[in-house]
C-alpha positions in Angstrom: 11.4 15.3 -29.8 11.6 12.0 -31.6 10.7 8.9 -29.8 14.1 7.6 -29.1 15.2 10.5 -28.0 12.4 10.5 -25.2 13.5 7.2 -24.7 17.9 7.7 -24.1 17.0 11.0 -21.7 14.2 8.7 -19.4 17.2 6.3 -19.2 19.8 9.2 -18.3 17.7 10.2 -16.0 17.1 6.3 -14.2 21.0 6.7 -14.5 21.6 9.5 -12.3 19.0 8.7 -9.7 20.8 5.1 -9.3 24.0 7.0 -9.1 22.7 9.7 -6.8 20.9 6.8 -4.6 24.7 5.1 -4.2 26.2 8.6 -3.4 23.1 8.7 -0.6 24.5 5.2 0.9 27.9 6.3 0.6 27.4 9.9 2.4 25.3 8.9 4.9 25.6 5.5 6.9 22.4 5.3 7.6 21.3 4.4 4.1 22.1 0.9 3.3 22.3 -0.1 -0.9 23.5 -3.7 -1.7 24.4 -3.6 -5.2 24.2 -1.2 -8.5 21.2 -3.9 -9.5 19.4 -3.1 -6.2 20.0 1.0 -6.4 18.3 0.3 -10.2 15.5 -0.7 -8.6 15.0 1.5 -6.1 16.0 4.4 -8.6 13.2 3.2 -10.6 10.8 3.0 -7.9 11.7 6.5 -6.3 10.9 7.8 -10.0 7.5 6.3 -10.6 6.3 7.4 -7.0 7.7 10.3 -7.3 6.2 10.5 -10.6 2.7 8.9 -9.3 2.5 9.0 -5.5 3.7 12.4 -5.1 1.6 14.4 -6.6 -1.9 12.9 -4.9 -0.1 13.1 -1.5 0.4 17.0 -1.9 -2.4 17.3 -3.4 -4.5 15.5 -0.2 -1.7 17.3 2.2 -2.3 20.8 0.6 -3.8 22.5 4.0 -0.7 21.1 5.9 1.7 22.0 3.3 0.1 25.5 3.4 0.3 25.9 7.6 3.7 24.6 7.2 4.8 26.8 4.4 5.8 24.0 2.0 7.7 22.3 5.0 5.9 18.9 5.0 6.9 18.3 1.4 9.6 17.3 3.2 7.7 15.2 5.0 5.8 12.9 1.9 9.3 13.0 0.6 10.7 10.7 3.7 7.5 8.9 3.4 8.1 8.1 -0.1 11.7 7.2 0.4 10.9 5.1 3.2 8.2 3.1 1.4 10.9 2.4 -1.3 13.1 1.2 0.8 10.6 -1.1 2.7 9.8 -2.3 -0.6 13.1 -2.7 -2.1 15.6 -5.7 -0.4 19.0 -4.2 0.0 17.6 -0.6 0.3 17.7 0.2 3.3 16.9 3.5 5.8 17.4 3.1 9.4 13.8 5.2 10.4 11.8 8.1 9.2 14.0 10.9 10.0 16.8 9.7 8.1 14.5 8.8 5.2 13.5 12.7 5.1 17.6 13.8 5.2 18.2 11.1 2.9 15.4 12.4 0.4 16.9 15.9 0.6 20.6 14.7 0.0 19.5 12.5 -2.9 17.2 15.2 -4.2 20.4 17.5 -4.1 22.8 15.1 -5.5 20.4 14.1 -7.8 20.2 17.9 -9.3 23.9 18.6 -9.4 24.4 15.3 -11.1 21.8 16.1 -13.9 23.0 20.2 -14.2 26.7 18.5 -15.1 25.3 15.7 -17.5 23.4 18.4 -19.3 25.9 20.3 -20.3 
């Protein structure tokens, strides 16, 4: 795939996590996003931990993910959308367990958005 090819699909991706993180604030009250600028950050943010973090925390987590049967990925997924959103001003979650319903919604909007831009 030629370089700037690489470059317009990371950039459709950013685009559909900032749109999926605005759906998140508009579905569910208790997920706060200022402005488009701020869910651009915090798109970009989710992304790199998602892309960085992640994978170490499962990998550190892999007996509990195991006795849970995969059920505390849910778990470093809160954590991760937390942590964005204590890092982020104007993201913002009202506590861990709405973090973790907020991660699945955006994880879900997130997917249906990028199966329709596909096609």
């Amino acid at each position: 795939m030629p370089r700037h090819a690489r470059v317009l699909s990371l950039l459709l991706v950013w685009i559909v996590n900032t749109v999926a993180l605005l759906a998140v604030a508009y579905l569910m009250p208790s997920v706060r996003v200022e402005s488009f600028g701020t869910a651009l950050i915090a798109a970009a943010l989710l992304g790199l931990a998602n892309a960085v973090i992640r994978p170490i925390l499962v990998l550190l987590t892999l007996p509990a993910t195991i006795l849970t049967l995969g059920l505390f990925i849910f778990v470093i997924n809160g954590l991760l959308f937390l942590g964005v959103a204590h890092l982020v001003d104007g993201f913002q979650v009202l506590g861990f367990w709405h973090a973790v319903g907020a991660s699945i919604v955006f994880s879900l909007v997130a997917w249906l958005l990028s199966s329709l831009v596909q096609r």
